[in-house]
MARSE-508898 format. One record per residue (C-alpha): residue number from 1; residue in three letters; x, y, z. Coordinates in pm, 1 decimal, always signed. Example, Ala and Ser with C-alpha at 12.3 -4.5 7.8 and 13.67 -1.06 7.14 Angstrom:
// residues 2
  resi  resn        px        py        pz
     1   ALA   +1230.0    -450.0    +780.0
     2   SER   +1367.0    -106.0    +714.0
This chain:
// residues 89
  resi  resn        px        py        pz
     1   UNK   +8674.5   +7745.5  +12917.8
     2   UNK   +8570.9   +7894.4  +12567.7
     3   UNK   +8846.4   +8104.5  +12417.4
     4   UNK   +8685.4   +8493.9  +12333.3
     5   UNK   +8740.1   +8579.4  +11909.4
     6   UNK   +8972.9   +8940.8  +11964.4
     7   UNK   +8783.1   +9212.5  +11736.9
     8   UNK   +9024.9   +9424.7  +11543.0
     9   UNK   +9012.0   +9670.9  +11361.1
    10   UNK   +9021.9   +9725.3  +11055.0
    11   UNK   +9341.1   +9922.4  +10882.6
    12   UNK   +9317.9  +10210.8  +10682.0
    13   UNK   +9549.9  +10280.2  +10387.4
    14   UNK   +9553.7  +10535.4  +10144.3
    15   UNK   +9761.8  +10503.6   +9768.5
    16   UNK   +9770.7  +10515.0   +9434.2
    17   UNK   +9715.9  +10154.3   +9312.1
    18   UNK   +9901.8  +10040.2   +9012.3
    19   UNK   +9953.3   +9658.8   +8858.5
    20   UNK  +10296.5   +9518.5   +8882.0
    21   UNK  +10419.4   +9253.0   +8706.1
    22   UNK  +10576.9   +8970.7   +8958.8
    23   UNK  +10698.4   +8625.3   +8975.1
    24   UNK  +10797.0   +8569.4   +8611.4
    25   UNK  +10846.4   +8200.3   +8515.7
    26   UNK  +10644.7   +8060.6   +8840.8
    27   UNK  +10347.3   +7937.9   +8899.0
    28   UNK  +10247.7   +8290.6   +9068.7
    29   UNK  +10321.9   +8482.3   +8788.5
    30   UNK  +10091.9   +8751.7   +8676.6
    31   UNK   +9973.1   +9113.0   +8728.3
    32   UNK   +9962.4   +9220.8   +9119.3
    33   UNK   +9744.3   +9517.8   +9244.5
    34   UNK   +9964.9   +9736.4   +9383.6
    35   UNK   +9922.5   +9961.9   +9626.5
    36   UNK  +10188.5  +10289.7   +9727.1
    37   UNK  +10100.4  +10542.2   +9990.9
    38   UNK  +10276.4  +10909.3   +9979.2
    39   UNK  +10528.1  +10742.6  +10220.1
    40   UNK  +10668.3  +10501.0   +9922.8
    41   UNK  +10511.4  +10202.8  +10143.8
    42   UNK  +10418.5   +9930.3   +9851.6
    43   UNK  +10150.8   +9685.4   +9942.5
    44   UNK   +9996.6   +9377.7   +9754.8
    45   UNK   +9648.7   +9401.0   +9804.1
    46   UNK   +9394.3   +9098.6   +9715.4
    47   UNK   +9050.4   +8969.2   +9813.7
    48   UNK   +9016.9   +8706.9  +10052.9
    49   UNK   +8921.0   +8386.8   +9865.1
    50   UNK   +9064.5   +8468.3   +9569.9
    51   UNK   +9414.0   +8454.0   +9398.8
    52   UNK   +9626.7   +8785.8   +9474.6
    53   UNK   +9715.6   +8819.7   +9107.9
    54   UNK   +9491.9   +8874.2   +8771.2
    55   UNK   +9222.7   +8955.0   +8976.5
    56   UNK   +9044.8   +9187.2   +8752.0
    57   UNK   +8798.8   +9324.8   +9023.8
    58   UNK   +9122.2   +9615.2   +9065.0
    59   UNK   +9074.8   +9741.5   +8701.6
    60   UNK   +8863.2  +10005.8   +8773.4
    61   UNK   +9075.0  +10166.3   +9041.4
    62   UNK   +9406.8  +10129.4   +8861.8
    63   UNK   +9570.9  +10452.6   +8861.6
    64   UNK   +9338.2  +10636.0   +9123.3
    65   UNK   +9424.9  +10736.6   +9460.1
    66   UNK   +9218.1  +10501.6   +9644.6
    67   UNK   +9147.6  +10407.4  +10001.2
    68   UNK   +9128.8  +10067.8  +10165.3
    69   UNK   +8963.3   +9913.2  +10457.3
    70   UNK   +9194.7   +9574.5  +10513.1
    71   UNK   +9385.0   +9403.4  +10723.5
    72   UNK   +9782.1   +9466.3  +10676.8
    73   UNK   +9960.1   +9132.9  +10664.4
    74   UNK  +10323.5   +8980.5  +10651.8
    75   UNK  +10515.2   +8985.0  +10300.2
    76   UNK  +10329.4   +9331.5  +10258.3
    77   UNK  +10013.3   +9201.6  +10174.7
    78   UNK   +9680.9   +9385.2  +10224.1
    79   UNK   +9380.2   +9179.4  +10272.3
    80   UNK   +9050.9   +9459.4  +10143.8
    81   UNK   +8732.9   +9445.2  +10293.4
    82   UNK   +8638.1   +9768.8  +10104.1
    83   UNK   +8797.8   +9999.6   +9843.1
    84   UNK   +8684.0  +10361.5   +9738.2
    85   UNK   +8871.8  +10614.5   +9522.2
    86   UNK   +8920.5  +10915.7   +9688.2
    87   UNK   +8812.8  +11291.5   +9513.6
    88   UNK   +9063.7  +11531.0   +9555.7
    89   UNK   +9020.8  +11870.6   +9516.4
């Protein structure tokens, strides 16, 4: 009996993203891309495949309200698939 994948879909967030300084004197120390929706809800966001901190592919959407196509994991991570900054008027 093969096992069917479950699609899911994808979560949508919308924030400000900011870097945050975390883990000081570890191994995972470094600059985190930060995301914080009008709720105050505070998620780490990072690429799959690649470190979650000093990733320098956030530096152009620091500061912007942006929103993200991910899936929402535990420990408040946010895995993107996409990112766009959003124009408001």
């Amino acid at each position: 009996m093969t096992q069917k994948k479950q699609h899911r879909e994808l979560d949508r967030v919308v924030g400000r993203l900011q870097w945050e300084e975390r883990n000081q004197a570890s191994k995972s120390e470094g600059r985190y891309a930060v995301l914080t929706t009008r709720d105050n809800v505070h998620y780490k966001l990072y690429r799959s495949g690649e470190l979650p901190f000093n990733d320098s592919f956030f530096d152009s959407y620091i500061g912007h309200m942006v929103c993200v196509h991910g899936t929402i994991e535990e420990e408040g991570y946010l895995r993107i698939e996409s990112i766009e900054v959003q124009v408001i008027f």
